[in-house]
C-alpha positions in Angstrom: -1.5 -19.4 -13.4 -3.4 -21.8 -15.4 -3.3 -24.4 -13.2 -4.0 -22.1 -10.1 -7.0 -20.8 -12.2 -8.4 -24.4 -13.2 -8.1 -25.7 -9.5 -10.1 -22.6 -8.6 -12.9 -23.1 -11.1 -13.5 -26.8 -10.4 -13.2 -28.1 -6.8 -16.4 -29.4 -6.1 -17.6 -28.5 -2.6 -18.1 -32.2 -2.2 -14.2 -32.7 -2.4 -13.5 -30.6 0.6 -13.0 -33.2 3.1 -10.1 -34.5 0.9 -8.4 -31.4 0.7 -5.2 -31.8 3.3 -6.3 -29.8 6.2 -2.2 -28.7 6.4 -2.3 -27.6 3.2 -5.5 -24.9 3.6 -4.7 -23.8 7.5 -0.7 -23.0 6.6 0.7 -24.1 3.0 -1.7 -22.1 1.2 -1.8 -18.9 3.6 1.8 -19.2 3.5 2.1 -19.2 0.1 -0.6 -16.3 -0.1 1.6 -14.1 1.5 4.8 -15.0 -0.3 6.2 -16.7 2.6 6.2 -13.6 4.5 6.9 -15.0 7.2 9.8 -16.8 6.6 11.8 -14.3 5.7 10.8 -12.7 8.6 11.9 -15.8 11.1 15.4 -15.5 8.2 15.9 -11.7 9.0 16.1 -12.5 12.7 18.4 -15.6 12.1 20.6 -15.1 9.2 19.3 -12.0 7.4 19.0 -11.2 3.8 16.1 -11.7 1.3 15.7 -15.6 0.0 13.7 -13.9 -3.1 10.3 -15.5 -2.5 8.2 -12.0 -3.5 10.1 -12.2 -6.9 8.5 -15.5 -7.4 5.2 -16.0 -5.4 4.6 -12.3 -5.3 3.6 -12.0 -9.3 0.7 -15.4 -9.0 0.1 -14.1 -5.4 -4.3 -13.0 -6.2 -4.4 -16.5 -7.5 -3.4 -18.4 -4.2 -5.4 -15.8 -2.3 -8.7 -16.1 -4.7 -8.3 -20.1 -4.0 -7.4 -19.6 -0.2 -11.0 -17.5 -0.3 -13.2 -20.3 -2.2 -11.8 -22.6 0.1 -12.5 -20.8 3.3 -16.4 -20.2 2.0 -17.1 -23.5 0.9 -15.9 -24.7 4.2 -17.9 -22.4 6.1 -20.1 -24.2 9.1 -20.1 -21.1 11.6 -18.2 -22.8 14.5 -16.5 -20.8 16.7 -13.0 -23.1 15.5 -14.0 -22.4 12.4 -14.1 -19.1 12.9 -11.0 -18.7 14.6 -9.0 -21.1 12.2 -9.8 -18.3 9.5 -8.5 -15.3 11.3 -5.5 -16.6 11.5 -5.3 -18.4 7.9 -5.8 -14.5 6.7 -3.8 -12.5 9.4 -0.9 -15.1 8.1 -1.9 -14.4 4.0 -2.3 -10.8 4.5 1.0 -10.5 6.7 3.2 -8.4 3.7 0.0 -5.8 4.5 0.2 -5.7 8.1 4.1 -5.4 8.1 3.9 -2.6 5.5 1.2 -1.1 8.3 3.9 -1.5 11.0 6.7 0.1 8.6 4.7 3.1 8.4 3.9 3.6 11.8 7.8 3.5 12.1 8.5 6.2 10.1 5.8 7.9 11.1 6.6 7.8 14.6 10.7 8.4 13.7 9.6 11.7 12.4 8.0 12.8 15.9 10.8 11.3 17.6 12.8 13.3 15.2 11.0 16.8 15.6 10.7 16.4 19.0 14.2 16.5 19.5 15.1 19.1 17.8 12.4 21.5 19.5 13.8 20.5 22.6 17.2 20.3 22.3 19.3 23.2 23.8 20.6 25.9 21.3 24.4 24.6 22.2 23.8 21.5 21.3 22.8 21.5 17.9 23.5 24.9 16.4 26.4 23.7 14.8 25.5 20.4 14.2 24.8 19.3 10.4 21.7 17.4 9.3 22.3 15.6 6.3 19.9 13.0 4.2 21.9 10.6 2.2 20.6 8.3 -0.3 21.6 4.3 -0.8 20.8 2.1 -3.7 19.9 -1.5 -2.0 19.6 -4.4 -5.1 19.0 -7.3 -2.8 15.9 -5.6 -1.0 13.1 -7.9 -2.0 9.7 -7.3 0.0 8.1 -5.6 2.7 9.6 -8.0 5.5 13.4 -6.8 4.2 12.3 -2.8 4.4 11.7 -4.0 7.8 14.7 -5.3 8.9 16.7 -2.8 6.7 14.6 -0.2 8.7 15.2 -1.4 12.2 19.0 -2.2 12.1 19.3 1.4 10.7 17.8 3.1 13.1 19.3 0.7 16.5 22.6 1.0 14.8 23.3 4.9 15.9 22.3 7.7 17.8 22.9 9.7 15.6 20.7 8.2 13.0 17.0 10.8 13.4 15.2 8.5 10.9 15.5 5.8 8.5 13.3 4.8 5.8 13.2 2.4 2.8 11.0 1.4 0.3 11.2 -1.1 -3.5 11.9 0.5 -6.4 8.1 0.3 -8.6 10.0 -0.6 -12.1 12.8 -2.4 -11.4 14.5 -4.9 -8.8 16.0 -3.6 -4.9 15.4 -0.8 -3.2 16.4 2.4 -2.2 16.5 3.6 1.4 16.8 7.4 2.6 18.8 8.2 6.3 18.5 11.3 7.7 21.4 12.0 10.5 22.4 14.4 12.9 26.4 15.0 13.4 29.0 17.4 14.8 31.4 18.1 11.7 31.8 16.7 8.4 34.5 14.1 9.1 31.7 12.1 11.7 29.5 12.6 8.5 31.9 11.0 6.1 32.4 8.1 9.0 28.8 7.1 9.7 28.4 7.6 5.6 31.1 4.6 5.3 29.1 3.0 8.4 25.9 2.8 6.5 26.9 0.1 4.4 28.7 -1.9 6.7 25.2 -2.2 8.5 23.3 -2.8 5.9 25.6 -5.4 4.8 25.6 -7.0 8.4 21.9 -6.9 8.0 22.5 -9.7 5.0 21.9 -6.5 2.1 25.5 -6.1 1.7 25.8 -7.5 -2.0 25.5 -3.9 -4.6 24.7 -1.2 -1.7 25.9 1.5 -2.4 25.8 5.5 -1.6 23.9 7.2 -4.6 24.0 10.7 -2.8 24.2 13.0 0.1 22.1 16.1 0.9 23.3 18.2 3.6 20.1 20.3 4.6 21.4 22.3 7.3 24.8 23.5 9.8 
């Protein structure tokens, strides 16, 4: 942090030009998001969270405060210039805009959710039970594995209504809450067993486990 901070403080603007264009337009936005987006391009490959928010995530308002004093001293108004810095913060502030997306997925899982249920016929789903059950997920590390936790969830089942994880505030992982819809207890007990064998396919597998299971309704 030291070393972040002195950089900071005393780069001359007279020393820009020797500043390695590579490392301002996508080392230094890259590590201002916490590599953000390469666990994202690893959750579509391999899955699982390479740890980079443990690490970058605690010095991360030191690499952003330098991206920032770079980007003003550079300033000359072009129209590259201008462009160049969208997407040097778009790329630092991705953790932000993925968080943004995960809400809007829940968010819009709860209207799907709702909707179905008003609409469904009376048949159908007055004996069915709604249940809410609880996982502990250690080897959730940033917003970019709530994301791919989220949406292998939720593709993985129709009878999954909504899906939605979060990290703990105090401690490392994450916890994630999965509301479902089924006929009898014996589906619930099989798509309880299910849950972990997607998550774990998702690359989370490592420590998940079921903390609880709330049935809400029959």
């Amino acid at each position: 942090r030291m070393l972040i901070s002195g950089y900071l403080m005393f780069i001359p603007p007279s020393s820009m030009p020797t500043i390695s264009k590579f490392f301002q337009n996508a080392v230094l936005p890259m590590l201002s998001s916490s590599c953000c987006l390469i666990q994202l391009a690893m959750n579509v490959l391999v899955g699982g969270c390479a740890g980079f928010n443990t690490y970058l995530g605690p010095i991360r308002a030191y690499f952003l405060a330098l991206l920032g004093y770079l980007t003003v001293i550079s300033y000359h108004g072009s129209i590259r210039w201008s462009g160049a810095t969208a997407v040097r913060f778009a790329l630092a502030f991705l953790p932000e805009l993925v968080h943004v997306w995960n809400q809007y997925q829940s968010r819009r899982d709860r209207r799907v959710s709702s909707s179905s249920a008003t609409t469904a016929p009376d048949e159908d789903t007055n004996n069915n039970i709604q249940a809410t059950i609880h996982v502990s997920i250690p080897q959730m590390g940033c917003v970019s594995c709530i994301q791919k936790i989220n949406s292998s969830l939720r593709h993985s089942s129709n009878q999954i209504m909504e899906a939605k994880s979060w990290l703990m505030e105090n401690s490392a992982g994450g916890k994630a809450m999965i509301t479902v819809n089924v006929k009898s207890i014996d589906e619930l007990n099989s798509i309880r067993q299910s849950l972990i064998h997607i998550i774990g396919k998702a690359g989370f597998g490592s420590g998940t486990t079921i903390e609880s299971v709330e049935i809400e309704s029959s």
